[in-house]
C-alpha positions as CSV (number, residue, x, y, z in Angstrom):
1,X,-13.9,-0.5,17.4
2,X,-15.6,2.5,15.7
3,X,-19.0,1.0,13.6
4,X,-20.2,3.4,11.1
5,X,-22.7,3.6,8.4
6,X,-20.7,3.9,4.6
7,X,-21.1,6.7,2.7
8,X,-23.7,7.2,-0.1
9,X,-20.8,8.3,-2.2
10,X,-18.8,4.8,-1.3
11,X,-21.9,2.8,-2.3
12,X,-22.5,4.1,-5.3
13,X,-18.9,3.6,-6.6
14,X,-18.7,-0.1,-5.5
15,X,-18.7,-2.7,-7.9
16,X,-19.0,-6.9,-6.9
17,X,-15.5,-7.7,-7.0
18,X,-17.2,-11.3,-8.6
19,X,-19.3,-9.8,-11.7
20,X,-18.7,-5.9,-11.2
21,X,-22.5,-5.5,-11.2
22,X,-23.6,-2.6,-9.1
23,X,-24.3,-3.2,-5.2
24,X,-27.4,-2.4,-2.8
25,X,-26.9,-2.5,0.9
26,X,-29.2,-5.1,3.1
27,X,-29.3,-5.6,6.7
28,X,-25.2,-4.9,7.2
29,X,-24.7,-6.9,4.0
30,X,-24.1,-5.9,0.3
31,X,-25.8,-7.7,-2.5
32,X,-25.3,-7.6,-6.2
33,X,-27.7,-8.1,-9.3
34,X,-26.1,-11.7,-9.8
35,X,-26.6,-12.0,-5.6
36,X,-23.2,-12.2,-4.7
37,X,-23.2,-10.7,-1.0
38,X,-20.3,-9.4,0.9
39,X,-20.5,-8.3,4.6
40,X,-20.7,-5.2,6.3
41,X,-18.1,-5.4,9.5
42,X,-17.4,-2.1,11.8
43,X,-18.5,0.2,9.0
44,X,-16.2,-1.8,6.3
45,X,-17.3,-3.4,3.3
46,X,-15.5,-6.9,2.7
47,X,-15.3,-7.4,-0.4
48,X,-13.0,-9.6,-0.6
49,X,-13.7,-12.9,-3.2
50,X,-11.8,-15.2,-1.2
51,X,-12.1,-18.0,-4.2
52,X,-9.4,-16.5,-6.5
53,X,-6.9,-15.7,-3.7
54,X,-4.0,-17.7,-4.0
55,X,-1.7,-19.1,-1.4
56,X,1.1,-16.0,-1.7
57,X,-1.9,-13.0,-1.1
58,X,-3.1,-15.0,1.5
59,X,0.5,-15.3,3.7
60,X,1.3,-11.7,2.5
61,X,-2.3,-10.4,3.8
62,X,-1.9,-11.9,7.4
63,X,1.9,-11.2,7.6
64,X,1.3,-7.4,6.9
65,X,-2.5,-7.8,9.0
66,X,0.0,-9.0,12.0
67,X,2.3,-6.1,11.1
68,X,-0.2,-3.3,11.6
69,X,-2.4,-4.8,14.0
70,X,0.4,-4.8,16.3
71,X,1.9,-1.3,15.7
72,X,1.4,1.9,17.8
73,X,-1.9,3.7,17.1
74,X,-0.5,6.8,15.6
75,X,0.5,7.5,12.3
76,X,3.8,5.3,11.7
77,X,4.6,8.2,9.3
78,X,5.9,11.6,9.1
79,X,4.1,13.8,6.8
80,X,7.9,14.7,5.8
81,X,8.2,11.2,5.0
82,X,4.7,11.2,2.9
83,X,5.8,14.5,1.2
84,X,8.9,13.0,-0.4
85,X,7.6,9.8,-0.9
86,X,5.0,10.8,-3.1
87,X,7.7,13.1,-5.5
88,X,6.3,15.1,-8.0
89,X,2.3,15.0,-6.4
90,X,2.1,17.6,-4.0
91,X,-1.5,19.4,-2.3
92,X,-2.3,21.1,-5.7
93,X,-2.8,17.7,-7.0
94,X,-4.7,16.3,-4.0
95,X,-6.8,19.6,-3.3
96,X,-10.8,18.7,-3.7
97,X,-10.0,15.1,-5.1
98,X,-11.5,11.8,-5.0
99,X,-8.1,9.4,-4.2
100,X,-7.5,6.0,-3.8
101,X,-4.7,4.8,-1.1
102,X,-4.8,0.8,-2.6
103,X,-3.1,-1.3,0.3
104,X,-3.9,1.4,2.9
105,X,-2.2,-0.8,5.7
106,X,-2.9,1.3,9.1
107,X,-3.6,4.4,6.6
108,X,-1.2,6.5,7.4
109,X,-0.3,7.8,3.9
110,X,-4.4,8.4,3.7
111,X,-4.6,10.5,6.5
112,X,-2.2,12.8,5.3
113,X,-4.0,12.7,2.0
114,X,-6.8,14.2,3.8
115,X,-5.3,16.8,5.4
116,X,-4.2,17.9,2.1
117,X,-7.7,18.6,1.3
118,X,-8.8,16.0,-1.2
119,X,-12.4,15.5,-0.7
120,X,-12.6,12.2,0.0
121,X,-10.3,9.0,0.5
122,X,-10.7,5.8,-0.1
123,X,-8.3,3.3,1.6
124,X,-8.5,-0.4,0.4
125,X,-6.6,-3.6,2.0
126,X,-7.0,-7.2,1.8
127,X,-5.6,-7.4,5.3
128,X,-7.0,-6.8,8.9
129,X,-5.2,-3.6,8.6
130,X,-8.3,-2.4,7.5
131,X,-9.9,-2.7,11.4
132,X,-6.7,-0.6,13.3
133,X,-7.4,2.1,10.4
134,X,-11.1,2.6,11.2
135,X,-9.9,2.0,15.2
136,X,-7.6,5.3,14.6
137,X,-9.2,7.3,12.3
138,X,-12.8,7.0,12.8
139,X,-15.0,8.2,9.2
140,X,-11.7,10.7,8.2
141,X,-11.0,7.5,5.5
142,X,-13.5,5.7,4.0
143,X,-12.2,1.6,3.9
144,X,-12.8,-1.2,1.9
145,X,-11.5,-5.0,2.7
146,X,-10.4,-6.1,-0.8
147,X,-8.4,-8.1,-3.1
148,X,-6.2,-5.2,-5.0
149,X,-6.3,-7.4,-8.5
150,X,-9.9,-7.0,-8.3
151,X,-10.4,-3.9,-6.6
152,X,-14.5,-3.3,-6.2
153,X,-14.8,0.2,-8.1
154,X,-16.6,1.7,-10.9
155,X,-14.0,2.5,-13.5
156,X,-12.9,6.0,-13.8
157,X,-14.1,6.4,-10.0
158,X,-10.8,8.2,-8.4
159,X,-9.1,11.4,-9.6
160,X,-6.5,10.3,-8.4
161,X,-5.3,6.7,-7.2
162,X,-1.8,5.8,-5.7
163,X,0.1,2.5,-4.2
164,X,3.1,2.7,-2.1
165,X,5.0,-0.1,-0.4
166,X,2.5,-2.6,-1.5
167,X,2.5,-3.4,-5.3
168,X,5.8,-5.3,-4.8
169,X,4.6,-8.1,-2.5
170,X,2.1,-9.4,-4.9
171,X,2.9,-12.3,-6.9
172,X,2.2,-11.0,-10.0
173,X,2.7,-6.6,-9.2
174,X,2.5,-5.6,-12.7
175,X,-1.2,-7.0,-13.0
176,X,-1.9,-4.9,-9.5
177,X,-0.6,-1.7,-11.2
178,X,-3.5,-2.5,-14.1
179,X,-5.8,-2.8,-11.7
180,X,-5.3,0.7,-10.0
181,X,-5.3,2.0,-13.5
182,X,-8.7,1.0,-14.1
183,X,-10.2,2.8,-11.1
184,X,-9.1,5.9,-12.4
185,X,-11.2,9.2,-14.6
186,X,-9.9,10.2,-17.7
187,X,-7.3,13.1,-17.0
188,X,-6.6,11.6,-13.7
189,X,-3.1,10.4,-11.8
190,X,-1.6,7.1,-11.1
191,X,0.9,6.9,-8.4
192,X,3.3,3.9,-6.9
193,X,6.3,3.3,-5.3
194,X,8.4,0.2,-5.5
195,X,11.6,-1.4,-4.4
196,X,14.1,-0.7,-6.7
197,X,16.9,-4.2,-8.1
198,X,19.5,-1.2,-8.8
199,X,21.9,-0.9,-5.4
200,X,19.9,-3.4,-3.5
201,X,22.5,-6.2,-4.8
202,X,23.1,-7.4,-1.5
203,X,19.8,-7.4,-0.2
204,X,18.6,-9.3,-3.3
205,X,21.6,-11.9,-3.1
206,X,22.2,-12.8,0.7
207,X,18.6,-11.3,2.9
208,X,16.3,-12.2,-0.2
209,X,16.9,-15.6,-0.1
210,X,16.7,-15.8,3.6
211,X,13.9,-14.2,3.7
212,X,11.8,-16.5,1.5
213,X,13.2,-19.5,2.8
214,X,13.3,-19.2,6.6
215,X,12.4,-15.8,8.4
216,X,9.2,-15.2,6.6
217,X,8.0,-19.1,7.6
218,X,8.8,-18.4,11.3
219,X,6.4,-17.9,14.0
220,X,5.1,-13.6,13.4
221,X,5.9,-12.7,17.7
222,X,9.2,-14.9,17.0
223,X,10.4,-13.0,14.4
224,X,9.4,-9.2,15.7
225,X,11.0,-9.8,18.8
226,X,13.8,-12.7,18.5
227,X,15.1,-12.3,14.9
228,X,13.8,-8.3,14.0
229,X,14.8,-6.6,17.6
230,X,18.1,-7.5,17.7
231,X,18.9,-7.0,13.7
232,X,17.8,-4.2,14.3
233,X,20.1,-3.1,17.3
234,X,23.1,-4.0,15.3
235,X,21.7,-1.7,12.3
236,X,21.2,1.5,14.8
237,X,25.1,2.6,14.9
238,X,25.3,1.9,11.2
239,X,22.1,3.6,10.5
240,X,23.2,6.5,12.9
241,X,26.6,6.8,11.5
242,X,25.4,7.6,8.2
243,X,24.8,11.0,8.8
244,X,28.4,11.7,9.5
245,X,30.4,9.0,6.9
246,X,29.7,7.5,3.4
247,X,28.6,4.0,3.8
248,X,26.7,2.0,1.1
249,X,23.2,2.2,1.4
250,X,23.7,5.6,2.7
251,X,20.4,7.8,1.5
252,X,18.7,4.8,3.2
253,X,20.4,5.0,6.4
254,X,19.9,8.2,6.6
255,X,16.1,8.5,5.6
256,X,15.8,6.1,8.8
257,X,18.3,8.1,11.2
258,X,15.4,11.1,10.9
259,X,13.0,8.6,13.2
260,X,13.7,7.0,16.7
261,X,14.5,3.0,17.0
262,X,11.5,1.4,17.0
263,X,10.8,3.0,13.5
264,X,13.6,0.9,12.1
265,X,12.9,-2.3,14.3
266,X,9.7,-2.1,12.3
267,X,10.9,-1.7,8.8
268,X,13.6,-4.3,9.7
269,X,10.7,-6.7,10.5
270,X,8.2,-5.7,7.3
271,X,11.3,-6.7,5.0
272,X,11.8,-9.9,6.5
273,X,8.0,-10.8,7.3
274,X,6.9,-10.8,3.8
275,X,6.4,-14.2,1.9
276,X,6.7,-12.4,-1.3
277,X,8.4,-9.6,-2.5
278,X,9.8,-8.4,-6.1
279,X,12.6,-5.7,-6.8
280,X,11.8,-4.4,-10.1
281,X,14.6,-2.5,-12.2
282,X,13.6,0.9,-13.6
283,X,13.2,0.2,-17.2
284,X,10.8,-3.0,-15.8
285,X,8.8,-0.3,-14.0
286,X,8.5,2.8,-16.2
287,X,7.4,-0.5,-19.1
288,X,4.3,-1.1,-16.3
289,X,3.2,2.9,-17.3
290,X,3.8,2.7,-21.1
291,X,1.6,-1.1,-21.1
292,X,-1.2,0.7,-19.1
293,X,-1.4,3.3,-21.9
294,X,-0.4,6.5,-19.5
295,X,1.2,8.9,-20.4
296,X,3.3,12.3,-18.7
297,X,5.1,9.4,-17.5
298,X,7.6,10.5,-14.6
299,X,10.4,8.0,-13.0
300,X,12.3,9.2,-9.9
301,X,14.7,7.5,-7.5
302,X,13.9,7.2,-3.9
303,X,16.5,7.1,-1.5
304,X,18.9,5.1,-4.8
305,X,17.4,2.3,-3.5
306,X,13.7,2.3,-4.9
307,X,11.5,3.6,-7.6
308,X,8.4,6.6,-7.9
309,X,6.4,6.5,-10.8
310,X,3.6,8.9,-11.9
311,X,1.3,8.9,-14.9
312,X,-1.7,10.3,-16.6
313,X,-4.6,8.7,-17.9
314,X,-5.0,10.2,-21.3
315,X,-8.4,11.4,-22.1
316,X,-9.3,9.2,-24.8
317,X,-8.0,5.9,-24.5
């Protein structure tokens, strides 16, 4: 495990995720005015307040921890697949910016976010993920351990902040969203991706169900290996024969059919691992954006299966 000092430029935009008074570092350990103190572990700040988590964050934290803890080291990610997931943001917008990646998981995303040449990222997790991302990637991402409804920032911090995959497993994703909006300047960008309700009617009805109920309760190793694996297998020649026949769910299929098997035995596991997850209609999503006061607001499919959304912070607000 890789222990490193953090940044003077980290520690200066941290906030106590208890009071939001400003932090000093002591002996491996950060301390606010109000003396709230958070350790310093490999290089990470934790700044997690463990007294406001509920039940739900803390199954979906050490469901996706397990997930990522237990994946190859390299980037699970193509930066094909991180150029068209993040539709309309491309390097203009990342070039020489301060950015946010808020549920970093292994930080794939924010290693590509780097190479892009923003100047510095900032990956946050509540999960363990946080310790295979500092493994992989050394000091290239800065990481933070913390709750994403009280995410420990300055307001007006990032130029640019951004949430994919993640927003949907919280309990309550729209008050989330709010709380990546607050971390960001004036002028700057909000980004997230979300499972979309629209074409994922069967998902919703028959897996959903099954998911809550009985797959994400089971044992993590039994479900990778004994329930995951061999879905899995049976969704290869489907997933395969999407590139040559229509077949519901086909943009999907096909967005998987660009990676190898183990790809999808992974995303077949994250969707049934989670104890929580919401699919949010477009009209539910785009309302997120127009309640946090953004504007430039932009909606996109993903895949006809899940939903992009960019806005702006307007100046004066």
């Amino acid at each position: 495990m890789v222990d490193l000092a953090i940044s003077e430029a980290l520690l200066e935009s941290l906030r106590c995720p208890e009071c939001g008074s400003r932090l000093a570092e002591h002996a491996s350990t950060l301390v606010c005015d109000q003396a709230h103190a958070f350790p310093i572990v490999h290089g990470i700040p934790r700044l997690v307040p463990s007294e406001s988590l509920d039940a739900g964050q803390t199954r979906t934290a050490a469901a996706f921890g397990y997930s990522w803890s237990h994946y190859p080291k390299q980037n699970p990610y193509t930066e094909a697949q991180w150029r068209d997931w993040i539709v309309p943001l491309s390097e203009t917008d990342l070039q020489g910016k301060v950015v946010l990646d808020a549920g970093c998981g292994l930080a794939g995303f924010a290693e590509y976010a780097r190479a892009w040449g923003a100047a510095r990222v900032v990956g946050a997790d509540l999960s363990e993920a946080v310790d295979a991302a500092r493994e992989r990637l050394g000091d290239a991402v800065e990481l933070v351990q913390a709750d994403l409804y009280s995410l420990p920032f300055a307001p007006g911090t990032f130029d640019l902040a951004y949430s994919i995959g993640v927003l949907h497993h919280l309990p309550d994703p729209e008050g989330g969203f709010r709380s990546l909006v607050r971390t960001v300047r004036a002028g700057g960008l909000v980004f997230a991706w979300v499972y979309g309700r629209e074409n994922n009617g069967l998902i919703v009805r028959v897996f959903d169900p099954l998911r809550r109920l009985v797959f994400s309760r089971l044992p993590r190793a039994v479900l990778k290996w004994v329930v995951a694996l061999p879905l899995a297998g049976l969704l290869w020649p489907v997933v395969k024969a999407s590139t040559r026949i229509p077949i519901p769910y086909g943009a999907y299929f096909r967005f998987l059919a660009k990676r190898d098997f183990s790809f999808t035995h992974g995303v077949v596991f994250d969707q049934l691992v989670a104890p929580t997850t919401h699919y949010l209609r477009r009209e539910e999503f785009e309302a997120w954006f127009e309640r946090a006061g953004l504007i430039e607001v932009t909606i996109t499919w993903r895949n006809q299966n899940s939903w992009r959304g960019l806005g702006r912070v307007p100046i004066s607000r």
